[in-house]
mmCIF file of the N, C-alpha and C atoms, coordinates in Angstrom:
data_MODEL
# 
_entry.id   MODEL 
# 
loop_
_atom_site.group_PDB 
_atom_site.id 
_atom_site.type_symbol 
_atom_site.label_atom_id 
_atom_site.label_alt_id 
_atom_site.label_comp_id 
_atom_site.label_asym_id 
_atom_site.label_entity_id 
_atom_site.label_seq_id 
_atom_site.pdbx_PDB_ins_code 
_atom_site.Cartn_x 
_atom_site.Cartn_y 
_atom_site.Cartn_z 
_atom_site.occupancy 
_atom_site.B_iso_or_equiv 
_atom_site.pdbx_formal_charge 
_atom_site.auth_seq_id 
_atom_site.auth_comp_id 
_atom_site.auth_asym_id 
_atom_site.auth_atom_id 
_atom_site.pdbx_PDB_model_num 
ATOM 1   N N  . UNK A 1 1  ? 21.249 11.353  -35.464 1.00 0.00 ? 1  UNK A N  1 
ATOM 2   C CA . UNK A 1 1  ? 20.131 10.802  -36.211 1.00 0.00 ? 1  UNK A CA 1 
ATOM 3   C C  . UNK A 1 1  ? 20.247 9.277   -36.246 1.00 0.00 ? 1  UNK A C  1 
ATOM 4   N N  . UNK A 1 2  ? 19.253 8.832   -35.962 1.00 0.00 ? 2  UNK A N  1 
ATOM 5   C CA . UNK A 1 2  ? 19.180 7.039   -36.201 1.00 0.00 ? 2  UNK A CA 1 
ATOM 6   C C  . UNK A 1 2  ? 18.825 6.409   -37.781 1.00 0.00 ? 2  UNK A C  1 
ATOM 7   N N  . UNK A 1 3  ? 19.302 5.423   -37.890 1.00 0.00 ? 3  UNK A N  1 
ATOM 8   C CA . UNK A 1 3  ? 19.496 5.043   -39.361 1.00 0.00 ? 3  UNK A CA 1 
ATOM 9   C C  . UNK A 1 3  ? 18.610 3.757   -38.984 1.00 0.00 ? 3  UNK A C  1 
ATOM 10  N N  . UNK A 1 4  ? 17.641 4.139   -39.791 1.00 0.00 ? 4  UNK A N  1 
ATOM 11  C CA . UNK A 1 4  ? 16.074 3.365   -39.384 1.00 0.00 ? 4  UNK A CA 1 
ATOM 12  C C  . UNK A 1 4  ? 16.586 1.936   -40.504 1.00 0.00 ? 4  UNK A C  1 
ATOM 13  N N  . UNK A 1 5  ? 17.621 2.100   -41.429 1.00 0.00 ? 5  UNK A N  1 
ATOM 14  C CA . UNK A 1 5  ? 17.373 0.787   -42.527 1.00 0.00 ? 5  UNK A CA 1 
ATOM 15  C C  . UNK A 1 5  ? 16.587 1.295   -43.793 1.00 0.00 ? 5  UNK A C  1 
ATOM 16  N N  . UNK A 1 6  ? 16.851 -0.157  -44.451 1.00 0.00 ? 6  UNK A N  1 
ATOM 17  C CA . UNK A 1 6  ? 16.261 0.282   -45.674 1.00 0.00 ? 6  UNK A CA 1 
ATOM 18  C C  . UNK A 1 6  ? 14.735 0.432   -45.191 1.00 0.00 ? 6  UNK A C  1 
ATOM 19  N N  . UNK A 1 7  ? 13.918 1.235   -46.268 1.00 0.00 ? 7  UNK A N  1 
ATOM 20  C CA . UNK A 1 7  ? 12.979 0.975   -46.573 1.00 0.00 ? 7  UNK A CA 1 
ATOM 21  C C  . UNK A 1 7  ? 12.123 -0.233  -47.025 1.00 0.00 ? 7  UNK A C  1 
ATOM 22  N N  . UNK A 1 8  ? 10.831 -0.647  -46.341 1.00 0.00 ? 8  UNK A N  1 
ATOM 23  C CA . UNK A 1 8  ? 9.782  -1.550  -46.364 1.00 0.00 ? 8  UNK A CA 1 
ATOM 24  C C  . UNK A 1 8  ? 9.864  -1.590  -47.779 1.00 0.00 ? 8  UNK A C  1 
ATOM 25  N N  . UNK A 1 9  ? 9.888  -2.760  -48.525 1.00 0.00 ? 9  UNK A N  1 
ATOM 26  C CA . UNK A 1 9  ? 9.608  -3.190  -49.862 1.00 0.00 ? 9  UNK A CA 1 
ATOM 27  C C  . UNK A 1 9  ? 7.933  -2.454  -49.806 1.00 0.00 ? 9  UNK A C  1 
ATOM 28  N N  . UNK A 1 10 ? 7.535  -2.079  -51.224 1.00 0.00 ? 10 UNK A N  1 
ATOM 29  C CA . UNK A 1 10 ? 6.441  -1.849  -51.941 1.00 0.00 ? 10 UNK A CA 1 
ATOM 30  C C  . UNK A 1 10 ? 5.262  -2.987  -51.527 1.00 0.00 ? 10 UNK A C  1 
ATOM 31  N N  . UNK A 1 11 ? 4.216  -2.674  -51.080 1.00 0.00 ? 11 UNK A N  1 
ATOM 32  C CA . UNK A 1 11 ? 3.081  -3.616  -51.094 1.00 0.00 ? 11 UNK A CA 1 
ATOM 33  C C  . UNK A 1 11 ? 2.895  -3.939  -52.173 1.00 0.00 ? 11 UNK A C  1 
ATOM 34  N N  . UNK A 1 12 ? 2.716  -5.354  -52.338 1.00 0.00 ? 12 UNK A N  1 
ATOM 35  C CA . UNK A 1 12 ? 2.261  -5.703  -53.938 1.00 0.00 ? 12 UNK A CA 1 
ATOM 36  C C  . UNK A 1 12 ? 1.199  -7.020  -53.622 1.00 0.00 ? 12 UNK A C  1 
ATOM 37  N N  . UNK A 1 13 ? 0.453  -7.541  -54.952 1.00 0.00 ? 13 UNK A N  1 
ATOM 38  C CA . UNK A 1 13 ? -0.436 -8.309  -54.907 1.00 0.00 ? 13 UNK A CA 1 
ATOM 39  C C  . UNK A 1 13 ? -0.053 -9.479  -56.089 1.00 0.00 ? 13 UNK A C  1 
ATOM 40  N N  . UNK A 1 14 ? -0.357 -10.568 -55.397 1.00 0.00 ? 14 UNK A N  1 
ATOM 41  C CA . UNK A 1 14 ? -0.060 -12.106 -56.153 1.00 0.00 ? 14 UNK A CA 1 
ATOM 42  C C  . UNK A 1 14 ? -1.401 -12.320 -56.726 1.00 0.00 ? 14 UNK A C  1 
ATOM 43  N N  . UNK A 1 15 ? -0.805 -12.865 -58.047 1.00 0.00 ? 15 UNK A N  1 
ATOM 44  C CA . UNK A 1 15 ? -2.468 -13.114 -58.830 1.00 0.00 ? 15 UNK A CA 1 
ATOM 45  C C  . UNK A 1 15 ? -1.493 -14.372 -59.086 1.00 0.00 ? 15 UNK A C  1 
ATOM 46  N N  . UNK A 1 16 ? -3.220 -15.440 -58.956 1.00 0.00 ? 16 UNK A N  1 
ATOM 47  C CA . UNK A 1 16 ? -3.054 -16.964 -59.810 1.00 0.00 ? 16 UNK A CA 1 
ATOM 48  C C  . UNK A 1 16 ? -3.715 -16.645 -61.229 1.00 0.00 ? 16 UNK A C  1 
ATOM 49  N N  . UNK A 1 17 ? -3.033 -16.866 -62.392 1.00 0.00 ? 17 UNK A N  1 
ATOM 50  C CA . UNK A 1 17 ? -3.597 -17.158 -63.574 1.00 0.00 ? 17 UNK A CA 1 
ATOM 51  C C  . UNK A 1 17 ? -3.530 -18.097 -64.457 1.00 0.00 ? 17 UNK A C  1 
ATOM 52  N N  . UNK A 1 18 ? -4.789 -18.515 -64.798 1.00 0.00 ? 18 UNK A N  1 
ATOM 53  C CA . UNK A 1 18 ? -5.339 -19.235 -65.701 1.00 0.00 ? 18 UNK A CA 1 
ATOM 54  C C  . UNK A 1 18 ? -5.227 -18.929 -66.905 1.00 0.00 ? 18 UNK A C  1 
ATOM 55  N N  . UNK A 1 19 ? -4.411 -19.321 -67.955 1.00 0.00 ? 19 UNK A N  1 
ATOM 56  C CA . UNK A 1 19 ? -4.146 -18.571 -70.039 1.00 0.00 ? 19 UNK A CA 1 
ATOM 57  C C  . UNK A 1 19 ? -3.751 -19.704 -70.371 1.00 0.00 ? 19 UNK A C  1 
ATOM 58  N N  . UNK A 1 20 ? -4.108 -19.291 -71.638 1.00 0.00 ? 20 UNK A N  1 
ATOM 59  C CA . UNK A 1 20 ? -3.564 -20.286 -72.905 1.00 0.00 ? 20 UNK A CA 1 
ATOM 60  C C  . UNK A 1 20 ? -3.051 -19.052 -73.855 1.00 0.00 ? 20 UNK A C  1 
ATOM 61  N N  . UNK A 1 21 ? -2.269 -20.029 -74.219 1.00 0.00 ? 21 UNK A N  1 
ATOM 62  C CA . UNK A 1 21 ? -1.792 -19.277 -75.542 1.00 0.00 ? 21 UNK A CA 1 
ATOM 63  C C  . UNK A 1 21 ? -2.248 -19.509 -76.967 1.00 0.00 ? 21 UNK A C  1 
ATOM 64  N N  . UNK A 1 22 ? -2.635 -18.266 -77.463 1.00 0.00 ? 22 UNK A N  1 
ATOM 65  C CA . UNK A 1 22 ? -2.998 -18.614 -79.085 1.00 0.00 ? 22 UNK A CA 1 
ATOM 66  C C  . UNK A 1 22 ? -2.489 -19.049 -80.203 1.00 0.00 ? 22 UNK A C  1 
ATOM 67  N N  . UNK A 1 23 ? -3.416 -20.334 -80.296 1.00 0.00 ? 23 UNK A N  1 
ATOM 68  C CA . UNK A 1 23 ? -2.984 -21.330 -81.476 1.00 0.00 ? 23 UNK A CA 1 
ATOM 69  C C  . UNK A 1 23 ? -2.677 -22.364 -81.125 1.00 0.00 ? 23 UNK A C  1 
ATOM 70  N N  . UNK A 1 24 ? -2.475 -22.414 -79.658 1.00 0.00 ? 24 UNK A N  1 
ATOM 71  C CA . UNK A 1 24 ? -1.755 -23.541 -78.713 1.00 0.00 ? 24 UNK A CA 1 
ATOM 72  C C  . UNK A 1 24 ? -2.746 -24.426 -78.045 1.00 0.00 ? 24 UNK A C  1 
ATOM 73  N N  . UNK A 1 25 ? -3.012 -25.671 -78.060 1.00 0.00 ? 25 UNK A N  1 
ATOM 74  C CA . UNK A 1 25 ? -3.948 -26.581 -77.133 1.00 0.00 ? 25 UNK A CA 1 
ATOM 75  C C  . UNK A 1 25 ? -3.641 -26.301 -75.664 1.00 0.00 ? 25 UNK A C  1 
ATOM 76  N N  . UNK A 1 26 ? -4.205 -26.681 -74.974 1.00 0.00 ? 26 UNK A N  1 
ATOM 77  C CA . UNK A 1 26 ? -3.941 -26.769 -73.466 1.00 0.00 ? 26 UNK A CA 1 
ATOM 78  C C  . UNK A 1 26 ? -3.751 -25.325 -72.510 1.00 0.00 ? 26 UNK A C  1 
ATOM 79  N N  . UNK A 1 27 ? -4.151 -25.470 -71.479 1.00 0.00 ? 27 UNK A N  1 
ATOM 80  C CA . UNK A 1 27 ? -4.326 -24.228 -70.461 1.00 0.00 ? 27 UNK A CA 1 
ATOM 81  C C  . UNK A 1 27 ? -2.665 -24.289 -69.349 1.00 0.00 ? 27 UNK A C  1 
ATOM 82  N N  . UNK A 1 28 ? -2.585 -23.069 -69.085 1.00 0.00 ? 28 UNK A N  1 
ATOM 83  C CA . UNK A 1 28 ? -1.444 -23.372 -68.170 1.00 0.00 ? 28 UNK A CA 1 
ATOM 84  C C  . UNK A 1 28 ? -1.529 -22.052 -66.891 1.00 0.00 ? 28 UNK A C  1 
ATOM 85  N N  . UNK A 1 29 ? -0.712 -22.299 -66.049 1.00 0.00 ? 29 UNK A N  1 
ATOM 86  C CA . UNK A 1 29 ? -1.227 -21.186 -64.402 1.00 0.00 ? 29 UNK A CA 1 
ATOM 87  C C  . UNK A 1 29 ? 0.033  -21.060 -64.647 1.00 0.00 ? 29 UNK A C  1 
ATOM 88  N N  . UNK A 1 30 ? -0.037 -19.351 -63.342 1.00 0.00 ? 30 UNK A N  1 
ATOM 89  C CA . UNK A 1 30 ? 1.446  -19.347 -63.289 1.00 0.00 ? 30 UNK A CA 1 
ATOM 90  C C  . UNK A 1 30 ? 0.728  -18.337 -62.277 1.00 0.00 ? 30 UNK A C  1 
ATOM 91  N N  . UNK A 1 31 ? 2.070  -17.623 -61.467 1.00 0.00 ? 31 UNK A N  1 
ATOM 92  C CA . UNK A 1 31 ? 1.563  -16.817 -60.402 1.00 0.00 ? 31 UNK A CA 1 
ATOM 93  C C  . UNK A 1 31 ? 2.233  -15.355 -61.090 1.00 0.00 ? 31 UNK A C  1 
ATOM 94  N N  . UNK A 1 32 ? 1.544  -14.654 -60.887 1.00 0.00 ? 32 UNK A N  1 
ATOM 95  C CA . UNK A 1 32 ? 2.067  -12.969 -61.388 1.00 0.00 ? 32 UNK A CA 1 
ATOM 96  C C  . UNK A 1 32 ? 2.233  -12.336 -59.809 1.00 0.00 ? 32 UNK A C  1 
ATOM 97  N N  . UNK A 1 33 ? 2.711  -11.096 -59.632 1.00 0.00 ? 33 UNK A N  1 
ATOM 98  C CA . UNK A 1 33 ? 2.838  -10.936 -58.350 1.00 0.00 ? 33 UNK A CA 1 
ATOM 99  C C  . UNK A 1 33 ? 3.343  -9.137  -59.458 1.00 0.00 ? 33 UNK A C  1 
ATOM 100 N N  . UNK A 1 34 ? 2.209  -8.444  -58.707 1.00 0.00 ? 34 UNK A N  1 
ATOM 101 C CA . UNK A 1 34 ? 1.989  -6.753  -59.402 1.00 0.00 ? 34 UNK A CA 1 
ATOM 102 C C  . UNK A 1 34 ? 2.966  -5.685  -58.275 1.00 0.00 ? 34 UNK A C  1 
ATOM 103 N N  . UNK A 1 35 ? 3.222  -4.823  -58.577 1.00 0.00 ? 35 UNK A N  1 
ATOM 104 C CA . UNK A 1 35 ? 4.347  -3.957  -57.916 1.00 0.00 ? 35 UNK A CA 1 
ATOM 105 C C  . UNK A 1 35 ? 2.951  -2.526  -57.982 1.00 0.00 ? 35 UNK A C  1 
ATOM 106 N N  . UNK A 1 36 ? 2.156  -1.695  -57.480 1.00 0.00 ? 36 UNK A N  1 
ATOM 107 C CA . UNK A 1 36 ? 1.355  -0.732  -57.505 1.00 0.00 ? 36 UNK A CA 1 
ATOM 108 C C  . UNK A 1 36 ? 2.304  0.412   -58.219 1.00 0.00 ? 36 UNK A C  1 
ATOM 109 N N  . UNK A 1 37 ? 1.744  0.929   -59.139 1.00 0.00 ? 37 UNK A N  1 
ATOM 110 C CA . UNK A 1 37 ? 2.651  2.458   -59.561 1.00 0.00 ? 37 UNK A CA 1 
ATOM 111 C C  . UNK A 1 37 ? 3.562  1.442   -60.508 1.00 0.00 ? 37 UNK A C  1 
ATOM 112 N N  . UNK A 1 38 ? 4.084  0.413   -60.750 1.00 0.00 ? 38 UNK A N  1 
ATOM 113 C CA . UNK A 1 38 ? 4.877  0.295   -61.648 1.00 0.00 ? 38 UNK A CA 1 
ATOM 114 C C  . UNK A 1 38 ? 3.841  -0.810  -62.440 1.00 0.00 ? 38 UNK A C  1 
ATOM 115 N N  . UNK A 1 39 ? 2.674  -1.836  -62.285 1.00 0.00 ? 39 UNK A N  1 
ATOM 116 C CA . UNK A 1 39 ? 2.079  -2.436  -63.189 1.00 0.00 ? 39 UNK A CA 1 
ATOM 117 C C  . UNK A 1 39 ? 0.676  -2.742  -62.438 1.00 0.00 ? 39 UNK A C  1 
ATOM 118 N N  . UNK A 1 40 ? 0.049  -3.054  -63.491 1.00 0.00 ? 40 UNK A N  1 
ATOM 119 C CA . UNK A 1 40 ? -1.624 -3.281  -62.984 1.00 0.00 ? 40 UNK A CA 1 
ATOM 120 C C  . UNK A 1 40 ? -1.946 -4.881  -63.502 1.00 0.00 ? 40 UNK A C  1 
ATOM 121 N N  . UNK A 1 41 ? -3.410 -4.943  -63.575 1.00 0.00 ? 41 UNK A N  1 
ATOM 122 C CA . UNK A 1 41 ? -3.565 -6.006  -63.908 1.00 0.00 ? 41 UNK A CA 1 
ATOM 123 C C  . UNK A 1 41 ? -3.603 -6.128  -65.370 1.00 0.00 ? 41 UNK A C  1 
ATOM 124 N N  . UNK A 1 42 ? -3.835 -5.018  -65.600 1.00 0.00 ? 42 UNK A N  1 
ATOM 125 C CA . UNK A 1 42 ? -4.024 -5.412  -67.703 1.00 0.00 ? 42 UNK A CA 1 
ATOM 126 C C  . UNK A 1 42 ? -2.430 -5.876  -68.276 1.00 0.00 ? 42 UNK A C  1 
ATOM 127 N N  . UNK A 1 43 ? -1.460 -5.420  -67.494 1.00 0.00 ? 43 UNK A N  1 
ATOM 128 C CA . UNK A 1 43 ? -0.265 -5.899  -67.994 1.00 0.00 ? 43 UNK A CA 1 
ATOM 129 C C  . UNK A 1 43 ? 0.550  -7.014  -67.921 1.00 0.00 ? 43 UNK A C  1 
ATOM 130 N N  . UNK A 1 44 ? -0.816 -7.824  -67.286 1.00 0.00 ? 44 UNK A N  1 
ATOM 131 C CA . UNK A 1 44 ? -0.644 -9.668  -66.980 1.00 0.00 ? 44 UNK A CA 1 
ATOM 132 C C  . UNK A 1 44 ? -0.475 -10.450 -68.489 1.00 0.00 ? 44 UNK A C  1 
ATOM 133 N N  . UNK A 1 45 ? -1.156 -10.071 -69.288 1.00 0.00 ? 45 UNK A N  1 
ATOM 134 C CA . UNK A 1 45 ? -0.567 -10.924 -70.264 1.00 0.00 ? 45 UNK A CA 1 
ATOM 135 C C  . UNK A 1 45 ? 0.708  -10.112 -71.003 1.00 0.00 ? 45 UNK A C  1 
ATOM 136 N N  . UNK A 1 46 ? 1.508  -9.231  -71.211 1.00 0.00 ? 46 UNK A N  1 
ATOM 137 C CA . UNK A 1 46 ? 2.528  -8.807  -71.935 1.00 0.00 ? 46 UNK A CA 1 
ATOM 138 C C  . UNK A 1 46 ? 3.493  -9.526  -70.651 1.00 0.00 ? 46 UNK A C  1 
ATOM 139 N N  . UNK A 1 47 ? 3.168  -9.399  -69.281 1.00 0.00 ? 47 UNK A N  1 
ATOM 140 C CA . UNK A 1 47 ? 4.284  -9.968  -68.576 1.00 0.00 ? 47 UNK A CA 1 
ATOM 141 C C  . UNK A 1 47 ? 4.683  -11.608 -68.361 1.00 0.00 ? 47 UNK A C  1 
ATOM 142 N N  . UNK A 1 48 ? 3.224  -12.094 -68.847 1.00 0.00 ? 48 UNK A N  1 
ATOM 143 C CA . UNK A 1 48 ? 3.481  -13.988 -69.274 1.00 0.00 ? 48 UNK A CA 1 
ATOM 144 C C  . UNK A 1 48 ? 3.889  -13.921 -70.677 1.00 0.00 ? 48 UNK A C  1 
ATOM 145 N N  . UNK A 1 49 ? 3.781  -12.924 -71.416 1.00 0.00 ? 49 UNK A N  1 
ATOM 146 C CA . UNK A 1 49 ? 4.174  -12.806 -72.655 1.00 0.00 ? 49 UNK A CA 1 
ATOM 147 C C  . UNK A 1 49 ? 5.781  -12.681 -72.447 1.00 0.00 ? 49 UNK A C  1 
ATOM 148 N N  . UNK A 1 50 ? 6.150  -12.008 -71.776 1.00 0.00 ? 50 UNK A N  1 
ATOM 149 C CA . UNK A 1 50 ? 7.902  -11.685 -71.793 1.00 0.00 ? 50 UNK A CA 1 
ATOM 150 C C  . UNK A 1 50 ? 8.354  -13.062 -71.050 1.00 0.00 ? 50 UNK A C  1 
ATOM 151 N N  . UNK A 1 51 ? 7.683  -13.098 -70.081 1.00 0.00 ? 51 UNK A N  1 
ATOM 152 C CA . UNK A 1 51 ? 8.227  -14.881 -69.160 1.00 0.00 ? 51 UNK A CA 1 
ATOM 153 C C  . UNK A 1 51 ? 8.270  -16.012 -70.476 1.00 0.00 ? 51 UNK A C  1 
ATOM 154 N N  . UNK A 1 52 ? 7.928  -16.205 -71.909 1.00 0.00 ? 52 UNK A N  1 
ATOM 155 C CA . UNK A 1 52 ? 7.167  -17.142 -72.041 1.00 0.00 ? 52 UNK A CA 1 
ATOM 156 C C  . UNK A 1 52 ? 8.429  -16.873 -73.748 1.00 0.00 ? 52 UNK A C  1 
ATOM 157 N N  . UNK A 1 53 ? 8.257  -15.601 -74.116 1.00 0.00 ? 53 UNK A N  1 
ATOM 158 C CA . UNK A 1 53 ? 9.214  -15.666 -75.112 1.00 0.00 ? 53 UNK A CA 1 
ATOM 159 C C  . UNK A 1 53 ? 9.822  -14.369 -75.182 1.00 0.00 ? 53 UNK A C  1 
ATOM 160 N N  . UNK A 1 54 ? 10.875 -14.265 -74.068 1.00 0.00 ? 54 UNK A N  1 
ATOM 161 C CA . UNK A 1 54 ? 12.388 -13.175 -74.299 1.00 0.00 ? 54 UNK A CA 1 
ATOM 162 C C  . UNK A 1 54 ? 12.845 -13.175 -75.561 1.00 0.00 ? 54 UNK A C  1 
ATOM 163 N N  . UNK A 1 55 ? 12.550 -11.459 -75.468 1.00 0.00 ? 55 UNK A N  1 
ATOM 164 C CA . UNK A 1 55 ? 12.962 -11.009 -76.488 1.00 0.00 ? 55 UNK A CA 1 
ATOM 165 C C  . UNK A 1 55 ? 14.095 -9.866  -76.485 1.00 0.00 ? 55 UNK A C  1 
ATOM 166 N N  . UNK A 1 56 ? 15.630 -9.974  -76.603 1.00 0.00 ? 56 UNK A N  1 
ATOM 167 C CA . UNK A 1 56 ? 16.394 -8.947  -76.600 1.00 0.00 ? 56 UNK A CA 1 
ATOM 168 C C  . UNK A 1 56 ? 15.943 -7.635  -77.151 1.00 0.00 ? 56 UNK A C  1 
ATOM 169 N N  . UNK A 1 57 ? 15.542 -6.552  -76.639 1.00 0.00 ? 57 UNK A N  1 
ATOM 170 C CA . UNK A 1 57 ? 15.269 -5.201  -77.113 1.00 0.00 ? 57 UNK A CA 1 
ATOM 171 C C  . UNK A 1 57 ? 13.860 -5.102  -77.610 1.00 0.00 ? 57 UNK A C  1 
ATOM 172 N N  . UNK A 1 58 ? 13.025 -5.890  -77.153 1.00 0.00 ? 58 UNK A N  1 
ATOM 173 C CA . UNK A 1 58 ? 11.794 -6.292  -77.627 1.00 0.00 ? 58 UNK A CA 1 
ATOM 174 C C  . UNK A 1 58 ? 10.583 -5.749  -76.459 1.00 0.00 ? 58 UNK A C  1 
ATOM 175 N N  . UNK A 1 59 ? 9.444  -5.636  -77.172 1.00 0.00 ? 59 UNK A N  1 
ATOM 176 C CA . UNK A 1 59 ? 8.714  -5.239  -75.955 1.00 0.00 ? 59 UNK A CA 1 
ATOM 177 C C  . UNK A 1 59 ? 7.452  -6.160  -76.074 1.00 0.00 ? 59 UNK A C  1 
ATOM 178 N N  . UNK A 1 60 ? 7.317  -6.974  -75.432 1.00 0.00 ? 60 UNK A N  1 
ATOM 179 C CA . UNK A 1 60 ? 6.068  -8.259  -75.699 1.00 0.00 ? 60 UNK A CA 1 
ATOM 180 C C  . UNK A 1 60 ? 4.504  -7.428  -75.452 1.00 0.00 ? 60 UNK A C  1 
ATOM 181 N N  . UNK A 1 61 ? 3.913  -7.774  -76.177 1.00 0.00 ? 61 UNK A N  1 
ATOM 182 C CA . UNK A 1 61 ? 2.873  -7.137  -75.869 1.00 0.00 ? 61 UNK A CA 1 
ATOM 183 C C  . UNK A 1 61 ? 1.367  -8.005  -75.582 1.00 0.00 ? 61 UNK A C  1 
ATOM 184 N N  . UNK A 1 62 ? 1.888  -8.912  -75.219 1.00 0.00 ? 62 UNK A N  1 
ATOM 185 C CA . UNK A 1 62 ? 0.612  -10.034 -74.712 1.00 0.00 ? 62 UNK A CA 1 
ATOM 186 C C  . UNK A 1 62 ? -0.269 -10.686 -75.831 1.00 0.00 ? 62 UNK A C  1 
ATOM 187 N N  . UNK A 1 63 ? -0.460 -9.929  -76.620 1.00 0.00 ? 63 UNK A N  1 
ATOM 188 C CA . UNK A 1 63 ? -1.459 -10.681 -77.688 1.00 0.00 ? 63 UNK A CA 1 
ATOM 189 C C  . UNK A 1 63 ? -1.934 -12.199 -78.052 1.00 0.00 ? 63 UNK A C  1 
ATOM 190 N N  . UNK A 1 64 ? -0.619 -12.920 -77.616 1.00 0.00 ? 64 UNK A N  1 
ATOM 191 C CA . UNK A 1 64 ? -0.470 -14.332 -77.657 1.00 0.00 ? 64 UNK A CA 1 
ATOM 192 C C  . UNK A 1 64 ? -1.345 -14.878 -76.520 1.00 0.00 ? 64 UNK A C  1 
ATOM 193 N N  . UNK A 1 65 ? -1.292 -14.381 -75.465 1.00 0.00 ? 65 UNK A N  1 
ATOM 194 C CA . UNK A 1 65 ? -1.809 -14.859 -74.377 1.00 0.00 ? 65 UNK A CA 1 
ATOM 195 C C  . UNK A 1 65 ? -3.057 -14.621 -73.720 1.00 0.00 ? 65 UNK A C  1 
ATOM 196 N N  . UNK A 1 66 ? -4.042 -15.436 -73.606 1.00 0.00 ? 66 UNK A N  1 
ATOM 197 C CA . UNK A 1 66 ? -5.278 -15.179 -73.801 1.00 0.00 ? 66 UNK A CA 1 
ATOM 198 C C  . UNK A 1 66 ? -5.623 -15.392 -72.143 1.00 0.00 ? 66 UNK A C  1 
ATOM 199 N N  . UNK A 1 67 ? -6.388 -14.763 -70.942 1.00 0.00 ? 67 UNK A N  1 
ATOM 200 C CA . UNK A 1 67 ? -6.684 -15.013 -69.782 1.00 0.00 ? 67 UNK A CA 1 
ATOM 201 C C  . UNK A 1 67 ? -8.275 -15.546 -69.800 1.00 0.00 ? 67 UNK A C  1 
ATOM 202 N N  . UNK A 1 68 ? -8.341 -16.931 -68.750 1.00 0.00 ? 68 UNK A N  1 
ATOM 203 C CA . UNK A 1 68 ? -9.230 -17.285 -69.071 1.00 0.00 ? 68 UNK A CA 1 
ATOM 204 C C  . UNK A 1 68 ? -9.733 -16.744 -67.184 1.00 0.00 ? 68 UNK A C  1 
ATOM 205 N N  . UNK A 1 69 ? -8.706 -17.175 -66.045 1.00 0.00 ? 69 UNK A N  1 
ATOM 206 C CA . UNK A 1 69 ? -9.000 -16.465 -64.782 1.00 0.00 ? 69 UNK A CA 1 
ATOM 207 C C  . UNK A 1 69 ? -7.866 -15.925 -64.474 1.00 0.00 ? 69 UNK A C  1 
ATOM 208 N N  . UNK A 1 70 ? -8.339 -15.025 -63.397 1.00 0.00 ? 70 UNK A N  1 
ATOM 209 C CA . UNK A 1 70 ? -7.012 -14.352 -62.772 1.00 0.00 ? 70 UNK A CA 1 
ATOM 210 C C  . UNK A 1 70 ? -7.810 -14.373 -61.235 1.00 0.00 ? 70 UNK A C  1 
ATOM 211 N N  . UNK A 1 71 ? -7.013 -14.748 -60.413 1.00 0.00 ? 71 UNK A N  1 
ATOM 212 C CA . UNK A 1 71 ? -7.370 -14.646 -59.015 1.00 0.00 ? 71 UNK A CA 1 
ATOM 213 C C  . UNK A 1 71 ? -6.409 -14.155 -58.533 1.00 0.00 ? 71 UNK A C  1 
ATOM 214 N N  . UNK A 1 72 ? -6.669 -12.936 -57.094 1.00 0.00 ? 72 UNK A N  1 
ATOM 215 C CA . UNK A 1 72 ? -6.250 -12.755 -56.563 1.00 0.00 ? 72 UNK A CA 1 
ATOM 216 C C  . UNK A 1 72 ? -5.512 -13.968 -55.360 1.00 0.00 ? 72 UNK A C  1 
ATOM 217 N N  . UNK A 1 73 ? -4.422 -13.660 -54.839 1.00 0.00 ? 73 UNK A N  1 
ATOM 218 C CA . UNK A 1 73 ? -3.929 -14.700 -53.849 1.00 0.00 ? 73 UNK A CA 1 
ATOM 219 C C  . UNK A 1 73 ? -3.962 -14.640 -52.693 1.00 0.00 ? 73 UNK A C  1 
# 
């Protein structure tokens, strides 16, 4: 039998986004980049939410972070 290697990484998709955070002046981008089967797009702000304030044993849940665009890349 031939040993083909690992397996092809997961197709995934890069989003540019546009948020602010609530309560906070000013807009800020950042790039998200989605894994299919493990996150979608609604889970763009809990995941700038966890980038933005780690929380040991915590589960961020975006609320803070408000999307003003999201583009695909």
């Amino acid at each position: 039998m031939r040993d083909l290697g690992p397996p092809p990484p997961p197709d995934t998709t890069t989003y540019r986004v546009r948020y602010a955070l609530a309560g906070r002046p000013g807009v800020r981008q950042a790039e998200v980049t989605l894994v299919p089967g493990h996150s979608r797009e609604s889970d763009i702000p809990a995941l700038l939410d966890a980038r933005l304030h780690p929380r040991p044993g915590g589960r961020p849940d975006g609320r803070r972070v408000v999307l003003l665009d999201v583009t695909e890349v």
